[in-house]
C-alpha positions in Angstrom: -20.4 25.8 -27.4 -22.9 24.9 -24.6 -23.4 21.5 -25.7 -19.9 20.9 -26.3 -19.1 22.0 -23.0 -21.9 20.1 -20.9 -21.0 17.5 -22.9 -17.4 17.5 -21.6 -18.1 18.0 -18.0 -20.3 15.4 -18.3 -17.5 13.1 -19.2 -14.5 14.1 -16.9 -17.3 14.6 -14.0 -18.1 10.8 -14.8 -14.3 9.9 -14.7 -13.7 12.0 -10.9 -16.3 9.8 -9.6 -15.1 6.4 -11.3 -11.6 7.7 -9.8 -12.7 8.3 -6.5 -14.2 4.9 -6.1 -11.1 3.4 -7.7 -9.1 5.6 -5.1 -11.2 4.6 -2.4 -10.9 0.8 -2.4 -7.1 0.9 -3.5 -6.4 2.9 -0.2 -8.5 -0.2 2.0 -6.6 -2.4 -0.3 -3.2 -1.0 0.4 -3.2 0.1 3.7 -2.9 -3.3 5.3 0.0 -4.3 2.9 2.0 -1.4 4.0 4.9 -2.2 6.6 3.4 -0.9 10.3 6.5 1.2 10.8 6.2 3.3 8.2 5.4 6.7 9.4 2.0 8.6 9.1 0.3 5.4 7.3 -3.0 5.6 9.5 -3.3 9.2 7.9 -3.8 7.9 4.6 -7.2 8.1 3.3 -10.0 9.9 1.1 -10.9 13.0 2.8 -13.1 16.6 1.9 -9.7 17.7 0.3 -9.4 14.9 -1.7 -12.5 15.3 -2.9 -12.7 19.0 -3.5 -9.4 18.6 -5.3 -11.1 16.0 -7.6 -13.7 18.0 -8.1 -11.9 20.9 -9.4 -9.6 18.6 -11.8 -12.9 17.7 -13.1 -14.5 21.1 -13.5 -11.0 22.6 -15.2 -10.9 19.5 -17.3 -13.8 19.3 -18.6 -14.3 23.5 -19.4 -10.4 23.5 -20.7 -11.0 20.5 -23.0 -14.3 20.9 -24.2 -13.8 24.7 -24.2 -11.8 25.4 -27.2 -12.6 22.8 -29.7 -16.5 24.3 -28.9 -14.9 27.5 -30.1 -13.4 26.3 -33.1 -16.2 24.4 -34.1 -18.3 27.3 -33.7 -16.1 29.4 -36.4 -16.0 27.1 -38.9 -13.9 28.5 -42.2 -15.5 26.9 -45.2 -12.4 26.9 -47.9 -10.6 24.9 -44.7 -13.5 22.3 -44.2 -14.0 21.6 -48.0 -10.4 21.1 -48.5 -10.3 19.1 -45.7 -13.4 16.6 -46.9 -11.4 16.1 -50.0 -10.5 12.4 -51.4 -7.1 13.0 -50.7 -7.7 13.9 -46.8 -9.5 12.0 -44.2 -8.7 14.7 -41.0 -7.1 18.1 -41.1 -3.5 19.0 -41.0 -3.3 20.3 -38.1 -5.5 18.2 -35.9 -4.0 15.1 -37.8 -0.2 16.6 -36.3 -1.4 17.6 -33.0 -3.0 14.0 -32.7 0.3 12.6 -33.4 2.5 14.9 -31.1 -0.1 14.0 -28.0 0.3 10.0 -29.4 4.1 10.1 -29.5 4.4 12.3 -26.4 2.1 9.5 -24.1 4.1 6.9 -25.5 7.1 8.3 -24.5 6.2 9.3 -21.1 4.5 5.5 -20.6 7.9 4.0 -21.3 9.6 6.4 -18.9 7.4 4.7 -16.5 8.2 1.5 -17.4 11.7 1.7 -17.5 11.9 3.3 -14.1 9.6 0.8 -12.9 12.1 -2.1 -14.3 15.4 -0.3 -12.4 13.3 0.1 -9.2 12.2 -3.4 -9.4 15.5 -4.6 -10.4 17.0 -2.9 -7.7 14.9 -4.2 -5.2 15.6 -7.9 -6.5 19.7 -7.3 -5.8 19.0 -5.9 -2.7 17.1 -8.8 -1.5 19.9 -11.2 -2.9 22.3 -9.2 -0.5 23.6 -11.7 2.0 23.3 -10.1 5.6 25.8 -12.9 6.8 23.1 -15.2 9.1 19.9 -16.2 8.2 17.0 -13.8 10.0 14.1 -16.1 9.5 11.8 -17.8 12.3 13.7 -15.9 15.2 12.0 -14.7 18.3 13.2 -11.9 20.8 11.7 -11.1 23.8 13.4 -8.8 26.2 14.0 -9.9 29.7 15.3 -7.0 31.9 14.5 -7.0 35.6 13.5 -4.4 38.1 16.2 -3.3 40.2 16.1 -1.0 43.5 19.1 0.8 43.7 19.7 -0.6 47.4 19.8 -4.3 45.7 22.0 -2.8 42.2 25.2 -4.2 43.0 23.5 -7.8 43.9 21.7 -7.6 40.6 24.5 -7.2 38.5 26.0 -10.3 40.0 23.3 -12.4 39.7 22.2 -11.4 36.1 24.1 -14.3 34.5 22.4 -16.7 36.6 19.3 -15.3 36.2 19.4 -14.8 32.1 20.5 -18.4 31.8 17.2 -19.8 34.1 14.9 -18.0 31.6 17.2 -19.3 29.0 16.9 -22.5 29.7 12.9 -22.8 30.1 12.3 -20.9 26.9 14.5 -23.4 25.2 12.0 -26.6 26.4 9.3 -24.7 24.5 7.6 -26.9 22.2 8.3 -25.1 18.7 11.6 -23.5 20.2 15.0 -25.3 18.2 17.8 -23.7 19.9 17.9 -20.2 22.5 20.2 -18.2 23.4 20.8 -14.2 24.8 22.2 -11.3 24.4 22.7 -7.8 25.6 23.7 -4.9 23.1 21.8 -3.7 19.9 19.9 -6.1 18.1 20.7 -6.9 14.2 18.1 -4.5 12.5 17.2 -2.6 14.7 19.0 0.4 14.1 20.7 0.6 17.5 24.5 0.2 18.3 26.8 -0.1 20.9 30.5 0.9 20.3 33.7 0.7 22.0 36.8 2.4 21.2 39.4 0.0 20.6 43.1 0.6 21.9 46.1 -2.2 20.6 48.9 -3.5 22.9 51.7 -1.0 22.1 49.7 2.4 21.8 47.6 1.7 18.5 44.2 3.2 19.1 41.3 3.8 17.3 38.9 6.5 18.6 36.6 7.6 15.5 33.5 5.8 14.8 34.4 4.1 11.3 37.7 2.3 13.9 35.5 1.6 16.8 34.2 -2.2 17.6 30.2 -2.9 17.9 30.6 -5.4 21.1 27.3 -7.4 22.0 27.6 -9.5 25.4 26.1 -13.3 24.1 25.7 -16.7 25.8 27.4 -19.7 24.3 25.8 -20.7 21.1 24.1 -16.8 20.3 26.3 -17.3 17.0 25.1 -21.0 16.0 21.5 -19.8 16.5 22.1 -16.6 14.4 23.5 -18.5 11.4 27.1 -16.6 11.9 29.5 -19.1 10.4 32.9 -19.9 12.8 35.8 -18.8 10.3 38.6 -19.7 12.3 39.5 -20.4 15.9 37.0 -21.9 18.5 33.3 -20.6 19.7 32.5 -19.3 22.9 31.6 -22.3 25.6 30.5 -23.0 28.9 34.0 -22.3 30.3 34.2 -18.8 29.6 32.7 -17.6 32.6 33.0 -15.0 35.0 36.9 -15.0 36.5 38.1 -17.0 33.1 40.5 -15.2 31.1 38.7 -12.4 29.0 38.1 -14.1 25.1 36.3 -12.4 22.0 35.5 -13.7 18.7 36.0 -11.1 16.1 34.1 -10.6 12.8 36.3 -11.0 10.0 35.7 -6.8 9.1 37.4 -6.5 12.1 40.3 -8.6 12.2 41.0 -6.9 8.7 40.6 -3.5 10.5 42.9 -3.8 13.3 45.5 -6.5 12.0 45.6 -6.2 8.4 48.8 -7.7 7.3 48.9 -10.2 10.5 47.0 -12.8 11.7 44.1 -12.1 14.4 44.0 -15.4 16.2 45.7 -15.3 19.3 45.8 -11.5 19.4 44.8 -8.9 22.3 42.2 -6.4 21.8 42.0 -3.5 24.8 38.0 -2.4 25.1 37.5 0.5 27.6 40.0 -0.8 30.0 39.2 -4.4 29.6 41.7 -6.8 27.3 40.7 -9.4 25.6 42.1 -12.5 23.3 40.4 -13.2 20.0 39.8 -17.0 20.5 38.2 -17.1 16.9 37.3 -15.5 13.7 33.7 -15.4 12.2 31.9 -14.5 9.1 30.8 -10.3 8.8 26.8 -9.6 8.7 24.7 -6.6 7.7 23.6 -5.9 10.9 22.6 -2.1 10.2 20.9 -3.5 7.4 21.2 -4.9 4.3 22.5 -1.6 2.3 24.7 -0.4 5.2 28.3 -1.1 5.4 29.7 -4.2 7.2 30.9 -3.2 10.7 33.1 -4.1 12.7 31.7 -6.2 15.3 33.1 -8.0 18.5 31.2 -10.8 20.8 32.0 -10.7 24.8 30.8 -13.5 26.6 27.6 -12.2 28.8 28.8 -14.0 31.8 31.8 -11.7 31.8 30.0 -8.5 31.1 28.6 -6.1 33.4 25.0 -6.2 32.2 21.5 -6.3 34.1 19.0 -6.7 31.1 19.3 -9.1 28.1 17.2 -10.5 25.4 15.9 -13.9 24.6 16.3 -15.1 21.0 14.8 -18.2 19.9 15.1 -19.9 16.8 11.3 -21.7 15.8 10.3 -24.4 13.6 7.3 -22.6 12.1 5.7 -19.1 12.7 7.7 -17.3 15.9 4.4 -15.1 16.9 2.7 -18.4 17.1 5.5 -19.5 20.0 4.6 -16.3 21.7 2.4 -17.5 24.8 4.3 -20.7 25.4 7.5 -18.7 25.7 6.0 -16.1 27.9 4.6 -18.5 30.3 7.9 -20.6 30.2 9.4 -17.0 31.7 7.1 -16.3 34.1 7.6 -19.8 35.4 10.7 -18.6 36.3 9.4 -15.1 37.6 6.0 -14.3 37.6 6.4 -10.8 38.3 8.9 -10.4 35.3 8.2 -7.6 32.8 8.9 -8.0 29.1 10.6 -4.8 28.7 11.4 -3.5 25.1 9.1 -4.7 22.0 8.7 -8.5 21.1 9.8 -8.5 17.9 11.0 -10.9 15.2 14.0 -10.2 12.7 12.0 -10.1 9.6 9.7 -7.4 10.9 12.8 -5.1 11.4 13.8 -6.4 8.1 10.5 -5.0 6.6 11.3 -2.0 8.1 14.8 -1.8 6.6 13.1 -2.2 2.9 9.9 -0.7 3.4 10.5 2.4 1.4 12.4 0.6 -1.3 9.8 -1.8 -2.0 6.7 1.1 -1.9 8.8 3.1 -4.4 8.7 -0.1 -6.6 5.5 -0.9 -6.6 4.3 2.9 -7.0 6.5 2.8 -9.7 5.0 -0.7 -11.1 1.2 0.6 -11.1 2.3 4.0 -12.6 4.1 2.1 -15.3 1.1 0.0 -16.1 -1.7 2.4 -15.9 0.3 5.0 -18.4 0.9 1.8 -20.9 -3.0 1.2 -20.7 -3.8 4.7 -20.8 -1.5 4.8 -24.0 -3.1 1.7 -25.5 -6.0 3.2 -25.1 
């Protein structure tokens, strides 16, 4: 029984250590592929706890396997063994079915694995084939909000226009930058969102959330740069200013929403206590993310909003990060003492964010999958 047991320890001790290296370089080698949002990822590691929990897995193992066979080697009945070393018998019954059972039970359990690493990965695939309605590669934001006294408030609002379009226009000279624009509102991705109520000519209101209108204040030419396709109707130009007649273009989510059986060109939309005319229609995006439902969204020209802040997006021809230091010092040509306030960011970073758990489930999934069909072959 001793042997059998030092014998055993021997051999699961040997596999705790073989598993604690193999732990500790797949945590180096994972930890840089993980997304940087994800929550709590610089606590991953191989600690004391890890190891005394290894330990012990080895210790029970090893006595728990090596334990009773020892016994029932030790009590050997003699009828049983010479039947058993008969022609006729190469292993006992018993140990010959419990074999089996343990075969056909791994086997099983490895193709559990497998197949819900297949859904999980075939999930992931559609949800990467989901179209989010522009196209988020190569673009650049960079927040551009001013300090403002509250003596010099009222000034700042009127000169915000002004002001956005100057750093607008030196960002866009950027070697590397194709096409600029700004914004003010929640960014696609991001999570954020800015609502209105919305409220029809002739009394028609809608005041719950899944009615209301997500309004972003752009410059002329936001939507090109996006990748939002114009449905119907015209774009926002140069001409829609501050004292032109109000004008939105509406998603098509939300000319469905608010004029179902009618068309939307042409028609007045009240926002707060603001109206405006939807001068076009344009395509819907995913702009909570590719899983969430398509809102409905609205686009006021930024030179007829109220807004102090607004955000920079560029559209690069290689790498945006790599633009990074041109663009800055394009803005602080402008202003030196200008802050970048909020995070510079690109949209496929937030997009990582939006699948990060999705994709870690998969590939968890994946290695699970082909470590119990190895450990089956075995």
């Amino acid at each position: 029984v001793r042997a059998q047991l030092v014998e055993s320890i021997l051999l699961s001790s040997s596999g705790a250590a073989l598993g604690i290296l193999l732990a500790w370089v797949g945590v180096h080698a994972v930890i840089p592929w993980l997304p940087s949002g994800l929550p709590r990822v610089a606590t991953i590691g191989i600690d004391l706890r890890i190891l005394a929990a290894a330990v012990g897995a080895a210790l029970a193992t090893g006595v728990g396997f090596g334990l009773l066979p020892a016994l029932q080697a030790s009590r050997p009945g003699l009828s049983t063994t010479l039947k058993d070393g008969g022609r006729s018998s190469v292993a006992g019954t018993r140990s010959h079915r419990l074999r089996s059972v343990l075969i056909v039970a791994e086997v099983a359990l490895a193709v559990v694995l497998v197949v819900g690493a297949g859904l999980f990965a075939g999930s992931f695939i559609k949800l990467m084939r989901i179209d989010a309605g522009f196209d988020y590669t190569r673009l650049l934001f960079v927040g551009v909000g001013p300090r403002v006294r509250p003596d010099t408030r009222a000034k700042a609002f009127e000169e915000a226009p002004v002001y956005t379009q100057r750093m607008l226009e030196a960002v866009r000279r950027v070697p590397g930058v194709e096409a600029g624009a700004a914004m003010s509102g929640s960014l696609p991705f991001s999570g954020g969102f800015q609502k209105a109520f919305v409220t029809l000519p002739g009394g028609r209101e809608f005041k719950d959330h899944a009615g209301a209108l997500e309004c972003r204040f752009v410059t002329p030419g936001y939507l090109k740069v996006l990748g939002v396709p114009l449905l119907r109707g015209r774009p926002l130009t140069d001409d829609d200013r501050a004292g032109s007649p109000p004008v939105i273009p509406l998603s098509q989510a939300a000319a469905r929403k608010y004029w179902p059986d009618q068309e939307a060109l042409g028609q007045r939309i009240i926002l707060h206590t603001n109206e405006y005319v939807a001068v076009g229609i344009v395509g819907d995006t995913r702009s909570f993310g590719p899983e969430a439902p398509v809102p409905q969204e609205g686009y006021i020209p930024l030179a007829q909003g109220r807004i102090l802040g607004a955000t920079l997006m560029m559209r690069t021809t290689g790498d945006p990060l790599k633009t990074l230091p041109a663009v800055k010092a394009a803005i602080w040509s402008v202003n030196k003492d200008q802050p970048l306030s909020g995070t510079v960011f690109t949209l496929e970073q937030y997009m990582d964010r939006q699948i990060a758990q999705r994709r870690i489930m998969m590939t968890l999934f994946a290695l699970f999958g082909v470590l119990g069909l190895v450990i089956s072959a075995v």
